[in-house]
N, C-alpha and C positions, 0 to 999 in steps of 0.2 A: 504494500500500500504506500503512497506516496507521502512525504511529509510534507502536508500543506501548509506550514513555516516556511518553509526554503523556498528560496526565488524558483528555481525550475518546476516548483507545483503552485504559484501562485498564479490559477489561470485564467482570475478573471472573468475573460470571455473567451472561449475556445475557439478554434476554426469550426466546432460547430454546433454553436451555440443558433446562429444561423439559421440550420436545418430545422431548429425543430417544429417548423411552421409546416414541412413537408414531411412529417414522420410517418403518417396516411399511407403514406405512396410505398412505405418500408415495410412495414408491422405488420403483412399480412399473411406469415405462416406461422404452423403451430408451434408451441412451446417445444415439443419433440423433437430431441437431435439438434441440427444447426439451425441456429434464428436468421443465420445471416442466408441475403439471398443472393445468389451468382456467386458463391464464394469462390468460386474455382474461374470465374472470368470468362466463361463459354458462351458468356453473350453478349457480345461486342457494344453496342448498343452504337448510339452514333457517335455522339462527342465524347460521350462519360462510358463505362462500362455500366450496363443498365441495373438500374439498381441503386448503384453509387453516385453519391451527390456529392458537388464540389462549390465553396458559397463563393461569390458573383466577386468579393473584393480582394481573392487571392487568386483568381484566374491567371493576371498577367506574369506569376513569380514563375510558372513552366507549363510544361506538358504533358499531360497525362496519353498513355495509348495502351493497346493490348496486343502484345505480342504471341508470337507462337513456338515453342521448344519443338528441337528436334524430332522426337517423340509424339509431336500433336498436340503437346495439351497447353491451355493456353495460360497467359499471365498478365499481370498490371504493372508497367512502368512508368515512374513517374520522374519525368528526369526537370529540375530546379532549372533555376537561371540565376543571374546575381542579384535580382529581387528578393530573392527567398533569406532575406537577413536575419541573422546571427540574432539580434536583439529582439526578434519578432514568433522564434519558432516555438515560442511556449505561447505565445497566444495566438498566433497568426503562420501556422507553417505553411507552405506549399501540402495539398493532402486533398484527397479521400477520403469521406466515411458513411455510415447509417448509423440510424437514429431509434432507439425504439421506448416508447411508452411507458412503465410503467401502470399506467390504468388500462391498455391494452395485452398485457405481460404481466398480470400480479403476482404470479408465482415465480417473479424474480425477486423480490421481497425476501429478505432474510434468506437468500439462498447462493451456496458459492459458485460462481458463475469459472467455467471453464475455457479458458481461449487460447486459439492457438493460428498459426502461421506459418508458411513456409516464406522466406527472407534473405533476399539477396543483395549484393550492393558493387557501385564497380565507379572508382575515383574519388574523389575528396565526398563523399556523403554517404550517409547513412539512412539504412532502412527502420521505420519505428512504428510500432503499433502502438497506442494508446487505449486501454478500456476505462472511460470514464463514467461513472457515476455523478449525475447533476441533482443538485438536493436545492432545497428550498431555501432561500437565504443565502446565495450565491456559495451555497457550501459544494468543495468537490471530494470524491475519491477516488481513486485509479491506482491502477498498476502498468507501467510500462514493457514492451519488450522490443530490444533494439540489433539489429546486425549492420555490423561496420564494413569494411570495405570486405568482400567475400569473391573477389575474381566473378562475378558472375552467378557463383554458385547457390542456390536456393536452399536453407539450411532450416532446419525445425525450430520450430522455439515454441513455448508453452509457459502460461503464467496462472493467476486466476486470481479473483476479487469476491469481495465477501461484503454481500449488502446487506444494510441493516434491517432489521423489520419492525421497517416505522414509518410513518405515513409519507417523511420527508421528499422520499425518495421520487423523483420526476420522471428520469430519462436514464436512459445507458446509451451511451455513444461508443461507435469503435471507428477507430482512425486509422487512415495509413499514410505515413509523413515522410518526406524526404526531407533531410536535414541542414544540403549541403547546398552550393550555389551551383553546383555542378556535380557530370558524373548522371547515376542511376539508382532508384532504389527498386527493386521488383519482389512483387507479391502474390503468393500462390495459397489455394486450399484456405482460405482462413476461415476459422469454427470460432462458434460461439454458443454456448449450452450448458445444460445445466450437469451435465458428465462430463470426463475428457473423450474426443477425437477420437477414434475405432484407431489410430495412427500410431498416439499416445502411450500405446498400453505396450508398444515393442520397444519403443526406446530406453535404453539406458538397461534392458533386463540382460542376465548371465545366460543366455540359453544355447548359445552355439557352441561349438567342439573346441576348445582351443588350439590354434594352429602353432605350429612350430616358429620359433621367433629365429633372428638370428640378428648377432651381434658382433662386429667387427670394430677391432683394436687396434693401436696402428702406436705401440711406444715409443717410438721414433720419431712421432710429431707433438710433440709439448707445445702445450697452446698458452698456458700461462701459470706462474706459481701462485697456488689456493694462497690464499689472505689468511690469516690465523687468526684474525680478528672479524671473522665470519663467525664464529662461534659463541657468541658473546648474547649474556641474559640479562634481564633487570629485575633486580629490589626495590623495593621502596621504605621509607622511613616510618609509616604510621603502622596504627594496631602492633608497636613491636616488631618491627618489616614484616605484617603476617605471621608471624610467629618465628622469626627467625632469630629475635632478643629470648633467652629463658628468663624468664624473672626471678622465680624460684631460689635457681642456681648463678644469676645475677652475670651470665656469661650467654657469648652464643652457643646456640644447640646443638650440640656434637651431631647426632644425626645429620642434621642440614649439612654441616661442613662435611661431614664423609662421603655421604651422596653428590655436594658441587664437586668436590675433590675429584671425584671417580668419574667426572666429567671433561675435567680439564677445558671447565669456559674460560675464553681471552680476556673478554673486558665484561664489566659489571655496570652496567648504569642505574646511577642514585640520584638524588631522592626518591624520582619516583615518577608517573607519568603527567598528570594533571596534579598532584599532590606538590611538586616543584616548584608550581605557578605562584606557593602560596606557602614556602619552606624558607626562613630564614637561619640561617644556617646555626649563628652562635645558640639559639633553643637548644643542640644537641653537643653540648662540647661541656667539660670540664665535670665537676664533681655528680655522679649523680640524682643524689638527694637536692641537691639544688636547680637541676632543670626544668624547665617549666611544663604544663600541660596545656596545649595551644590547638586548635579549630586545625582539621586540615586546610579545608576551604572554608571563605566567611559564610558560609550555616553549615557547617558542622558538618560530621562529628567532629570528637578531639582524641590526643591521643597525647602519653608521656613521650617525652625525648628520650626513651629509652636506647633507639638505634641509632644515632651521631655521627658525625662523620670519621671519627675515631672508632667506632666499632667498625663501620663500611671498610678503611681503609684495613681494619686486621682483618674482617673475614675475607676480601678478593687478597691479602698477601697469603693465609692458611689454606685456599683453595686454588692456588697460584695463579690468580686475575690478575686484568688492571681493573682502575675502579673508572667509571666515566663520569662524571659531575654535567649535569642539568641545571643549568644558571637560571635565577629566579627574576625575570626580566618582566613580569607583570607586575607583584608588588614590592619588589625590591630595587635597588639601587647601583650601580655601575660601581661606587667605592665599594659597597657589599661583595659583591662578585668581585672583586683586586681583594680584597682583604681575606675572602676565603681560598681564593690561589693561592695566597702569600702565606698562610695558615697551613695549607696542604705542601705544599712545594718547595716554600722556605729556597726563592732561587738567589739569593744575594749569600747563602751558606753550602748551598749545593749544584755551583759552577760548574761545566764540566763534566757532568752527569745526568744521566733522564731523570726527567721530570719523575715524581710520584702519581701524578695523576697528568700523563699528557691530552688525554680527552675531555674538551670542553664545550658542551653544546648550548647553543643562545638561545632560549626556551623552551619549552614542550611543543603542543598546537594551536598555537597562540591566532589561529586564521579563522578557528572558529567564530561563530556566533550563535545565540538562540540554545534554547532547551535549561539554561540553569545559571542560577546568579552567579556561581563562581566563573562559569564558562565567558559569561557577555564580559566578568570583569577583569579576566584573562586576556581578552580579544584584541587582538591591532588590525589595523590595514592594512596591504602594502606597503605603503609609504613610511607608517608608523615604524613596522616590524623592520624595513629595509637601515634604517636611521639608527633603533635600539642597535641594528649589529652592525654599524659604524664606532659607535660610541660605546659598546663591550668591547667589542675584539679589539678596538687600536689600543685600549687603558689594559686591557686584559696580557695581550700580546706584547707591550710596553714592559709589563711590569714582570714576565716571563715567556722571551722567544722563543723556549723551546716546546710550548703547545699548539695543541692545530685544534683549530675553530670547527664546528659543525654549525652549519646553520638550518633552519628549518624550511619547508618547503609543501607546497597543496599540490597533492596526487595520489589518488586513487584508480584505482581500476572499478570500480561499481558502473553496475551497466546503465545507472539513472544516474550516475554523478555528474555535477558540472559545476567547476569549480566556484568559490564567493568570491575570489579573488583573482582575475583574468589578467591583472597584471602582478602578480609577486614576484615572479620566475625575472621579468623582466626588471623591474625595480631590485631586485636584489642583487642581481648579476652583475647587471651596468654599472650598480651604484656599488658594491661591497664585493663584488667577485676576489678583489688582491689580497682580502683579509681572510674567506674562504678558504677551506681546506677539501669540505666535506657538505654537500648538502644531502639531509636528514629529509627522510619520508616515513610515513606511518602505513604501507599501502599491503598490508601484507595480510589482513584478517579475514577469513574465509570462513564458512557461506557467508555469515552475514543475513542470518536469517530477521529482517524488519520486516519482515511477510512471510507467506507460506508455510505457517505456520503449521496446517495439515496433510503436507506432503510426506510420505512415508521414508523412512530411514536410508533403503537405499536411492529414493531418486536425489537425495539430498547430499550423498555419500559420495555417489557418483561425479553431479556439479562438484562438490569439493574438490575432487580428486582430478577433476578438470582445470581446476582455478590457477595453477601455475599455464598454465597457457595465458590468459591473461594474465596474469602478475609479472611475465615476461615482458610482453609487449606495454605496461607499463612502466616499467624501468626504462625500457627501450627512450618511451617519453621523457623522460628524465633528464636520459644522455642526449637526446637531441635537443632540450631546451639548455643546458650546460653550454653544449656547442654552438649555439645558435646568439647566446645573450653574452655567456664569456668565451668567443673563439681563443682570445689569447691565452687562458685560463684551464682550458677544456683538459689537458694532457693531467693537467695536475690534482683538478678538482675532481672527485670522486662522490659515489654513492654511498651512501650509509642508511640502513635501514635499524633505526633506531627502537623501533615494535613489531612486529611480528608474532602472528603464531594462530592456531585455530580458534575460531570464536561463532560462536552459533546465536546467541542471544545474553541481552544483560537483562532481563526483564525475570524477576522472580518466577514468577508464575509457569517461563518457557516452558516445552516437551523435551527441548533441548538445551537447556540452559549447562546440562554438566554435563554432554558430548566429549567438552575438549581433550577427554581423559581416554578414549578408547582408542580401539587400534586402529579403527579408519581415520582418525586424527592422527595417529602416528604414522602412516601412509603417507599421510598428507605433508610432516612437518621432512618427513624423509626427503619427498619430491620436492620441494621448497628449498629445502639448504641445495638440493643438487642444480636448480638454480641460480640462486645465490654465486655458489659455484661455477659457474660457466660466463658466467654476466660480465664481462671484460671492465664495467665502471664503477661494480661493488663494490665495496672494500671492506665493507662493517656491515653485521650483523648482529642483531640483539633481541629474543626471543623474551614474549611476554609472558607472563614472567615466572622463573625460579619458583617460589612458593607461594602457596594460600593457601588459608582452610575455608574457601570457597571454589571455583569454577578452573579456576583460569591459570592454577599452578602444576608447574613441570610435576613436582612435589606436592603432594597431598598427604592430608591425611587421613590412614585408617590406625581404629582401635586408638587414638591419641598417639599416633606416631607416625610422625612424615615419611612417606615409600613413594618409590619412580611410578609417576602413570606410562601407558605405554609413550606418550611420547619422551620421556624423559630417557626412554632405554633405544627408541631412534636417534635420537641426539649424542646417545651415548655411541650407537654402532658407527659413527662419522668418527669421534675420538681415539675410537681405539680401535677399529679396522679399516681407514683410509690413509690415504698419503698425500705428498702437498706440492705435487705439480702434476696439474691436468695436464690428460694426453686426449689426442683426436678420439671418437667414440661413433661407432654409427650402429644406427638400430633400426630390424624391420620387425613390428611387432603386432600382433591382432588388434584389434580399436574397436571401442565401442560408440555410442551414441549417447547425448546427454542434451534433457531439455534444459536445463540448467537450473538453480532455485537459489532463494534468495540475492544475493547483489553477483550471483556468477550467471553469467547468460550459456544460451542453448550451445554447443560445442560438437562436431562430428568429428569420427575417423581418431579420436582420443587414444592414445598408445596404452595399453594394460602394462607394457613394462617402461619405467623408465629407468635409463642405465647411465651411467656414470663413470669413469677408470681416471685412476690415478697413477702416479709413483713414490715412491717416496725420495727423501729428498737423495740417496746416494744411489739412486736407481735401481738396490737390490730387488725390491719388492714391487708388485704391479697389484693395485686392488680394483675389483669392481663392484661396485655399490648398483643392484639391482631390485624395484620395486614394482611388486606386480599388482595392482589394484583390482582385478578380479576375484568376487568375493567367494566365488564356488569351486574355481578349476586352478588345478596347478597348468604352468604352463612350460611344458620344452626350447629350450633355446640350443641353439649352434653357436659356440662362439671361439673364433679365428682372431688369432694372435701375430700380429706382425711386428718387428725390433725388440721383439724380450722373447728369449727360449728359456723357458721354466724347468724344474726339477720334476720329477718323476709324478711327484702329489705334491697339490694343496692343501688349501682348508678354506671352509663354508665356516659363516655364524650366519644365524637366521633367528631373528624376529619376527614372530607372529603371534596367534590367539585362538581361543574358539571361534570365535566369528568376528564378525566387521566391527560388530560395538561391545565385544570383552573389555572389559578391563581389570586394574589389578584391585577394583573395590573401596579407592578412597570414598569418602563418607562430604555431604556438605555440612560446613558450622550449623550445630544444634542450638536453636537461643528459645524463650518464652515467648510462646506468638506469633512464631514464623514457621511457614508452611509451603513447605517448596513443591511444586507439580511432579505430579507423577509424571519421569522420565520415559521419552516414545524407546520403541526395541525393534532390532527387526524383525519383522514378520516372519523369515524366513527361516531366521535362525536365530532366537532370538536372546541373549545371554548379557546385556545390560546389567538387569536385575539379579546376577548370578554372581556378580563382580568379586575377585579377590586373588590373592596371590598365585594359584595355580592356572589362571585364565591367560596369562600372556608369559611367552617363555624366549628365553634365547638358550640356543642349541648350537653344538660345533658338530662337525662332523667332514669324513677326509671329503676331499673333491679331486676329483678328474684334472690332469692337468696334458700341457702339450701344446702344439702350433694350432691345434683345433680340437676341440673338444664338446660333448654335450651336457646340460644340467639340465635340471627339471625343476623352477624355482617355485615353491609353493603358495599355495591359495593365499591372500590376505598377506603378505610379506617384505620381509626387509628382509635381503641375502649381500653379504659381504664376502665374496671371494678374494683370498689372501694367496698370491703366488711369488716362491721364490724363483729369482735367476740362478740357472746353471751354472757351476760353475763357479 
């Protein structure tokens, strides 16, 4: 559902808004099956495809026409012109669409409405479906589904909307928008009903044979030495960091450090994520019976200074980190930020020498607006936030040149996102790129469930596991706005991904609110670092975060004792079965289908495995990190080795589970009051509720070695093949 806060849902008056004077001429089949009529475009009609209305004052932004595929069947292209403005396409796009009633359709009334699309797109624009609910009092709802440039290709996508059952309720509109001033968007089959599409029900399921994969190595071609500082988590300072302060025993929790330990994270980022915005540093410093008890944010809660920066600094030296400090550029002060450098680093006694803390980043997400008083009082503009990091970094960097600046930056991959700030990338660059080191993105949480809330386990599993496809090509954005704003700049200024990691919903009440912990999330965090990895302008990584005794920790806990959820033991199979110079990697592997669900869109031809190789750094050893996202079938691969002749055997470690949402059984905080929903399972297989230590396992076992050889990597899995060079 769209958040009618945000400019891109504020719509006002729709392109068809319009219609609904001709709704007559639409609303005249039954509630059964699809409402829409010509969905499939077989009937050309003269100007319009019949059926489809287009209102009178966006005529001149393009053309609409109906074409015909190879195959016969026909479709709708609407191809833009440079009319079709940027500033106009949330209330006025170039488009298409029907109209239907309400008082002719009452049994859309409190019912979840199903829609779907085939969507294609070809040059600078994009294809979008819109299903809007128009309510009385200029109120709307909808849900969007969008496909970007697709060479042509017509791709599935599926959403659905949930109307209320209340008199409110007017009209439901379906649209079809081109987005761009140019280029094509083209649309085929689109459904609208009170089920999904007879179409629906193949996508994304395990039901075919799995075919033999193959995977070809080539160690001879090193593409770039892996970042060590890809591997990096964050704490935060309140509730005790999560429980990471004991109080009891008035020290940190041995458990936590033995578990970060066995992980071997790079750097640590502190205070904390939005808790930063509003951490002034000396609250956690010096005796403490004498630290104060202070709001995280102004309304609350509060919490003791129990975790300080002098505790941060000894648990990332006992877990062999670095720490990365998050400067408090909302309610704090530029001497504040110098004076806690000067405090940690002490660089006029320690010349000569790295820094203690070389990572320093100029606020959290300070781009936001809207949803909560601490966030709006967080907030900058462009302008604002370009200026704070003139005036930290020169005082900051002044006072010790041997740290490197992160600054922050708006990008996401959400298939309905569109930035609040269209020029930051540019103001910051032009204006601050010499004092950059590193710009910081938060783009990495997946599903992302703000809808679809009644989608079953695996169509959700599946988008997830899709979602590094996009998160790719958002970085990709990244490096081209680097290039593009600081060309003189680009070679040096790199990416850092300062949050990351699975996230399903923060809303109490979700089905999936405690997802993060199973092993299709560990799948997911598996495929992610091996991006990370491959991304030539990463450099930093930083997974969110390390522990809680709620949703969202590597670390949880069961029985009152913090243990690895599954992804905490993917994270771990990077540390201690990969190596640190990527080599060339090519993979042919079976693919599935995915409508996509919450902020991941629809996705074809999606690889079950992805693969990864390494070496290490004196090129004894060659590892390959292989993850196969199919929840029912093992799958056989061939895999062909070129520049490293191996010994006789290797060795396999494999991570897996019972099924797709095992996990190892942590528990959420128990309090007076609070009542968490019943967590969704899969249908198929369903072991959520079964949670605990013998549900997700890693296993060694010999492997096959040689110039080529075969494996057969298991259902649901993380496989790290370890080989040595002959010799």
């Amino acid at each position: 559902m769209l958040n009618l806060r945000s400019p891109q849902a504020q719509l006002c008056i729709t392109l068809f808004v319009g219609l609904i004077l001709t709704f007559v001429s639409v609303c005249a089949k039954s509630i059964e099956g699809n409402i829409v009529q010509n969905a499939d475009f077989d009937e050309p009609g003269a100007k319009l495809p019949l059926h489809w209305i287009m209102e009178d004052k966006i005529k001149h932004k393009g053309k609409v026409s109906v074409a015909q595929a190879a195959g016969g069947n026909r479709f709708v292209t609407l191809q833009p012109n440079s009319k079709n403005l940027a500033a106009e396409l949330e209330s006025n796009p170039m488009g298409i669409g029907q109209v239907f009633s309400l008082q002719q359709y009452p049994n859309l009334r409190g019912a979840t409405l199903h829609v779907s699309a085939r969507m294609g797109a070809i040059g600078k624009t994009s294809a979008r479906l819109r299903l809007i609910a128009i309510r009385s009092g200029g109120q709307f709802l909808g849900t969007t589904l969008q496909q970007d440039s697709s060479d042509g290709a017509l791709i599935e996508h599926s959403g659905r909307l949930m109307i209320p059952d209340d008199s409110k309720n007017l009209f439901v509109v379906i649209g079809l928008d081109a987005t761009g001033t140019a280029g094509k968007a083209m649309f085929d089959d689109v459904y609208l009903g009170l089920t999904p599409a007879p179409s629906q029900a193949l996508l994304g399921q395990n039901s075919q044979p799995a075919a033999m994969a193959r995977i070809r190595i080539d160690a001879g071609q090193p593409i770039r030495q892996i970042p060590e500082t890809l591997y990096g988590l964050n704490m935060e300072w309140a509730w005790d960091g999560g429980g990471l302060w004991d109080g009891p025993r008035a020290a940190l929790d041995e458990n936590i450090v033995q578990l970060t330990k066995a992980i071997r994270p790079s750097t640590i980022r502190y205070p904390g994520g939005i808790f930063a915005d509003f951490y002034h540093w000396r609250d956690g410093i010096g005796p403490r019976n004498k630290r104060p008890t202070t709001a995280h944010f102004p309304e609350g809660p509060v919490s003791k200074h129990n975790l300080g920066t002098d505790e941060a600094l000894e648990f990332a030296s006992l877990t062999g980190a670095e720490l990365m400090i998050t400067a408090n550029i909302a309610s704090g002060t530029v001497e504040e930020a110098v004076e806690w450098l000067r405090y940690v680093n002490q660089p006029d006694q320690t010349k000569g020498q790295p820094p203690r803390v070389k990572y320093w980043e100029i606020g959290n997400e300070n781009y936001y607006y809207g949803g909560s008083t601490h966030v709006n009082q967080a907030a900058h503009d462009a302008r604002q936030y370009s200026d704070r990091v003139i005036e930290f970094a020169t005082a900051m960097k002044k006072a010790d040149p041997r740290i490197s600046i992160i600054a922050i930056a708006e990008e996401n991959f959400m298939r309905d996102f569109q930035p609040v700030h269209s020029d930051w990338y540019r103001l910051l660059l032009t204006k601050a790129a010499n004092l950059i080191d590193y710009v910081a993105v938060h783009n990495g949480y997946v599903p992302g469930l703000a809808r679809d809330y009644d989608l079953d386990v695996r169509t959700i599993y599946h988008a997830m596991l899709a979602a590094p496809i996009q998160l790719r090509a958002s970085l990709d954005r990244v490096s081209a706005q680097i290039k593009k704003y600081a060309p003189a700049h680009a070679s040096r200024i790199k990416i850092a991904v300062t949050e990351w990691s699975p996230s399903f919903q923060i809303v109490l009440d979700g089905p999936y609110l405690d997802h993060p912990k199973t092993l299709g999330s560990a799948l997911f965090v598996a495929s992610n670092i091996k991006n990370y990895i491959e991304h030539p302008d990463v450099d930093i990584a930083n997974y969110f975060k390390l522990n809680d005794r709620l949703w969202a920790g590597m670390l949880s806990v069961r029985n009152d004792r913090f243990v690895g959820t599954a992804p905490y033991y993917a994270f771990r199979m990077y540390r201690e079965h990969f190596g640190s110079v990527l080599i060339k990697t090519e993979t042919e592997s079976p693919t599935y289908n995915t409508n996509g669900a919450g902020y991941v869109g629809a996705h074809q031809n999606v690889p079950y495995l992805d693969v990864v190789s390494s070496l290490s750094a004196d090129g004894r050893h060659l590892y390959v990190m292989v993850i196969n996202k199919h929840f029912d079938q093992d799958i056989p691969a061939r895999i062909d080795l070129a520049g490293f002749k191996p010994g006789a055997k290797g060795s396999a470690f494999v991570l897996t589970g019972s099924g797709i949402d095992a996990n190892t059984g942590t528990e959420l905080f128990k309090a007076p009051g609070m009542k968490w929903a019943k967590q969704a399972s899969d249908a198929k297989n369903p072991r959520f509720d079964k949670g605990g230590p013998n549900e997700i396992s890693v296993t060694s076992q010999i492997a096959p070695a040689g110039p080529g050889f075969e494996f057969k990597f298991k259902k649901h899995s993380v496989t790290a093949i370890v080989l040595d060079r002959d010799g």
